[in-house]
C-alpha positions in Angstrom: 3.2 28.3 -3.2 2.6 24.6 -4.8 2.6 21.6 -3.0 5.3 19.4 -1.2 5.4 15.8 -0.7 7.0 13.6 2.7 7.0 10.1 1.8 7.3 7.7 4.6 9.3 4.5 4.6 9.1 1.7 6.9 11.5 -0.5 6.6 12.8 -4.0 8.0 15.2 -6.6 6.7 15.6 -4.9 3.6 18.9 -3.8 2.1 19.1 -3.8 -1.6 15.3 -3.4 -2.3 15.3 0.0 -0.1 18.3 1.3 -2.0 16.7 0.5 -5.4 13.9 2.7 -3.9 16.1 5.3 -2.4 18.2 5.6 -6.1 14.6 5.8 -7.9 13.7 8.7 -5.5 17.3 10.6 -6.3 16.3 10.2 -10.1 12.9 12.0 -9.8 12.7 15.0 -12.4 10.9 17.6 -10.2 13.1 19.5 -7.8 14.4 17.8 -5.2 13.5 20.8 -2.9 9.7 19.6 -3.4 10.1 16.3 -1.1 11.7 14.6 1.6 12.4 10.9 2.3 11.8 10.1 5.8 13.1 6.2 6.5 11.7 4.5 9.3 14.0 2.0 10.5 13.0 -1.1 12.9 15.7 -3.2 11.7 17.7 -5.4 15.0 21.2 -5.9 13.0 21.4 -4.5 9.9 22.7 -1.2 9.6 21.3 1.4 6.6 23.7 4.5 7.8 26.0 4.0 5.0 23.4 3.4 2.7 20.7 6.3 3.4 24.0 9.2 4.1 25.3 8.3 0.3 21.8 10.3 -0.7 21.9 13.0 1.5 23.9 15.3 -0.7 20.9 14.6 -3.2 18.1 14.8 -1.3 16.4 15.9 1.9 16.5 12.4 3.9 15.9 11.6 7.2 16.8 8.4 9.1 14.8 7.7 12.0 16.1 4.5 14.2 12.8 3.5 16.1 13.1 0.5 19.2 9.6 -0.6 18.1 7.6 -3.0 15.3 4.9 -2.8 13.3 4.1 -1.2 9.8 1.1 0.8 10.9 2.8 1.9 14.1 5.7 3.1 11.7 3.8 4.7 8.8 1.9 7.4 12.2 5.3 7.9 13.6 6.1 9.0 9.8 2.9 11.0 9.0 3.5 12.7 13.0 7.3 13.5 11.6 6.0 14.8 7.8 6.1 18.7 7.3 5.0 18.9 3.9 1.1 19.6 2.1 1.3 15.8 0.9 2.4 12.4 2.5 3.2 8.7 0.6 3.6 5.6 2.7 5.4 4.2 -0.3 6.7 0.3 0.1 10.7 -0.8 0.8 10.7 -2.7 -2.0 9.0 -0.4 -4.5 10.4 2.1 -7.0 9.6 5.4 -8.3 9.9 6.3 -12.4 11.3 9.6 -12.9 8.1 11.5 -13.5 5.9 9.6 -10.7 6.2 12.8 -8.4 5.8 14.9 -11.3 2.8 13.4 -12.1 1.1 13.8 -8.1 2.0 17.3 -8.0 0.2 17.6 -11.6 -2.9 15.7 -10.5 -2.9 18.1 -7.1 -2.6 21.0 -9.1 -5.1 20.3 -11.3 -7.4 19.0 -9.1 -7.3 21.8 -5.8 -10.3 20.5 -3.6 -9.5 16.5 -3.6 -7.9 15.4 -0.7 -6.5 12.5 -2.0 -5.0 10.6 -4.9 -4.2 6.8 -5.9 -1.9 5.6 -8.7 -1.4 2.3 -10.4 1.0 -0.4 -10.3 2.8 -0.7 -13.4 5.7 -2.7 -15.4 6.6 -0.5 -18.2 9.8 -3.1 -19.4 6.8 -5.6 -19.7 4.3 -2.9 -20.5 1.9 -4.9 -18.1 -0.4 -3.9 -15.1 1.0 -5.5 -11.8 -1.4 -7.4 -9.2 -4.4 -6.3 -10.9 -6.1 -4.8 -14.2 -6.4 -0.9 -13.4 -8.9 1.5 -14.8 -7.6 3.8 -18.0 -9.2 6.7 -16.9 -9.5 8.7 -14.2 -12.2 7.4 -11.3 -13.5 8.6 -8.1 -12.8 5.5 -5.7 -15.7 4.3 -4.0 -17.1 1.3 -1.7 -18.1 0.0 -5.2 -14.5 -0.2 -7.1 -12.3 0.1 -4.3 -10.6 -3.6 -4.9 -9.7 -2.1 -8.8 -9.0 1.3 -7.7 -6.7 1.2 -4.6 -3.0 0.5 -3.4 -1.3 1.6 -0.7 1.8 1.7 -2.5 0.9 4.4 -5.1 -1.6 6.4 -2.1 -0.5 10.0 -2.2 -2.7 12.3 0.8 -3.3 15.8 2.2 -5.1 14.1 4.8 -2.4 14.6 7.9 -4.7 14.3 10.5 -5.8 10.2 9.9 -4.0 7.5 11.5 -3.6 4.1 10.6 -5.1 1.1 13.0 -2.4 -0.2 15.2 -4.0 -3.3 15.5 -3.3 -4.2 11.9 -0.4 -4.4 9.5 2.7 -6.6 9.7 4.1 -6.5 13.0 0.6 -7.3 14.4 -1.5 -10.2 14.9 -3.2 -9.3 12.1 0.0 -9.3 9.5 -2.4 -6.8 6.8 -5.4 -5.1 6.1 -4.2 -1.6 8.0 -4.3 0.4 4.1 -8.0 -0.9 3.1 -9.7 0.0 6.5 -8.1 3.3 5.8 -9.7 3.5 2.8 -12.7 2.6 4.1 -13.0 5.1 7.1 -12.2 7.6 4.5 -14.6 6.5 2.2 -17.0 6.7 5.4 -16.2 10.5 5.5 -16.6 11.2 2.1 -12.6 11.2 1.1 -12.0 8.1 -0.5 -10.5 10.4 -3.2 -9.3 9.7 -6.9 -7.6 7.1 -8.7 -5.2 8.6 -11.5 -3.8 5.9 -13.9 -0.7 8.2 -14.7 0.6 8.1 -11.5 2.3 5.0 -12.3 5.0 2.8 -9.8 7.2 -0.2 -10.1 6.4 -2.8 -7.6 7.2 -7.0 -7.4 4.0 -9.2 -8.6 2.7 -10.2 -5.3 -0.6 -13.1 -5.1 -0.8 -16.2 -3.8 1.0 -18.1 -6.0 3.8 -15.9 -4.9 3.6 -15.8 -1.3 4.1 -18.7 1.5 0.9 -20.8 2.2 1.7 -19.1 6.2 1.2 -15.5 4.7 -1.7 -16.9 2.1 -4.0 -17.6 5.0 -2.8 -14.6 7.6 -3.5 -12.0 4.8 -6.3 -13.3 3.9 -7.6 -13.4 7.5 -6.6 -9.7 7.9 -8.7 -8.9 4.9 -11.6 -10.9 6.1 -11.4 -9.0 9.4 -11.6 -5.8 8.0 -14.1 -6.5 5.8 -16.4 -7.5 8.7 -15.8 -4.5 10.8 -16.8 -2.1 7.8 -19.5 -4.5 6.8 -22.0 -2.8 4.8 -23.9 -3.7 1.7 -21.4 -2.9 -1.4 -18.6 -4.4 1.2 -20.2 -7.8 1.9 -21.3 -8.3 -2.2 -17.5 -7.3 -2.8 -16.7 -10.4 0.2 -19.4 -12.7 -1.7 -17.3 -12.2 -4.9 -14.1 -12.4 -3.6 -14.8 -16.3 -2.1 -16.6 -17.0 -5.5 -13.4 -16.4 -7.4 -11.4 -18.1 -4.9 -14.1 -21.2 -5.1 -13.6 -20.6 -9.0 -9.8 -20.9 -8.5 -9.8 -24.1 -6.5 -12.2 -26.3 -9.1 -10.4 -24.7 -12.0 -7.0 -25.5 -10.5 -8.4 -28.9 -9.4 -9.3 -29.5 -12.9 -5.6 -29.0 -14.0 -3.7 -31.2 -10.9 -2.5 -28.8 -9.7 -2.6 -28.9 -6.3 -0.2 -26.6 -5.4 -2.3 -24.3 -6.4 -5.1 -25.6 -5.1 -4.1 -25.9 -1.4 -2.7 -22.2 -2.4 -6.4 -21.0 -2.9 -7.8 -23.0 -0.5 -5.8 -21.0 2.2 -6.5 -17.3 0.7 -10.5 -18.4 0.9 -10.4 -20.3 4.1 -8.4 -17.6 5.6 -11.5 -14.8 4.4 -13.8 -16.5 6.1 -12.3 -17.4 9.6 -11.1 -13.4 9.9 -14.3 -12.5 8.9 -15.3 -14.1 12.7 -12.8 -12.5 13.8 -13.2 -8.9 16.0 -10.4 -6.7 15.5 -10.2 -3.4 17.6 -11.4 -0.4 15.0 -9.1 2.8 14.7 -10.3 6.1 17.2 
């Protein structure tokens, strides 16, 4: 028997960005027998009932009304909840092409002993990459290409029996970093698994220049703190880069007057250094 996927999806204070999601998932081509949709909801006052029960003639979705915050919290009550080979954490305001499913359950079949798969994020109306230049062919991720390799958005798993850390992810003190210490504990066990640049989803462009200075500096913080609980060699040359490039952005910005910018990157560097003083509470 082939494989079947659970995708998990927190959600909060999103309407139309979960139903764009929630449409993209009813237009997938492989049967819809194959997956189920399984919506974590930890919204106060609005209501998604309407929404999610127009799908459930099309799908197998589950709406799951939880009294609690806090993305990591909400992607293990999912993964706990899950009943299928494979489970997706994927974001509220993402979407799905038509063949994105098709194309995990081909990279699973053809590939029977990894544990674990990443796509890219992609634009295919602008036929552009989205938050960062991905590889074009297939490559084991590892400590040294995680930060080209990775997203939680596109992270497909067979892996049921990791958690995420609590102590990170919005909802938390620390508003991020819950999907790269993942990566990183399962790098530390030898499952980092692969990335496949077919696997292809829609997400928003998300950087600094995008984001309030508030969440600038508290994401950056939360990287900064993981970073420094993992620290090892290829991790702490990867930290050295990233401030250099975020040095690099400030002068070059600086250059230009633009200090919008500059106070933008001054808050995504300052905010990787003071996490990375920070102790966060690592994941049993």
């Amino acid at each position: 028997m082939g494989f079947k996927i659970s995708l998990v999806v927190p959600t909060i204070n999103r309407i139309e960005e979960l139903n764009n999601l929630l449409l993209s998932l009813s237009e997938q081509e492989i049967d819809k027998s194959l997956f189920e949709v399984l919506v974590i909801d930890q919204n106060n006052t609005i209501q998604l009932d309407e929404m999610i029960s127009q799908y459930q003639g099309n799908m197998d979705i589950k709406h799951f009304k939880v009294d609690f915050k806090g993305l990591s919290r909400a992607k293990n009550y999912g993964l706990r909840l899950a009943k299928y080979d494979i489970v997706s954490f994927p974001d509220d305001d993402c979407e799905y092409y038509p063949d994105t499913l098709k194309k995990v359950l081909d990279f699973f079949a053809s590939h029977t002993g990894e544990m674990s798969v990443y796509g890219k994020l992609y634009d295919r109306d602008r036929k552009a990459d989205v938050i960062r230049r991905w590889p074009s062919q297939e490559v084991k991720v590892s400590f040294r290409n995680f930060q080209y390799t990775y997203s939680a958005t596109t992270f497909f798993t067979r892996q049921k029996n990791m958690f995420f850390n609590e102590s990170l992810g919005a909802g938390s003190a620390m508003v991020g970093g819950e999907e790269v210490d993942y990566l990183f504990r399962a790098l530390k066990n030898n499952e980092g698994g692969t990335f496949d640049p077919k696997i292809e989803v829609w997400h928003p462009e998300l950087n600094p220049y995008t984001m309030g200075n508030e969440k600038t500096f508290m994401y950056a913080r939360s990287h900064g703190a993981v970073i420094r609980l993992h620290l090892n060699p290829p991790i702490f040359w990867y930290f050295i880069k990233s401030c250099s490039f975020q040095i690099i952005q400030i002068m070059i910005n600086a250059l230009k007057f633009d200090f919008s910018k500059v106070r933008k990157r001054y808050l995504a560097l300052k905010g990787r250094i003071v996490g990375f003083f920070v102790t966060i509470n690592a994941c049993d």
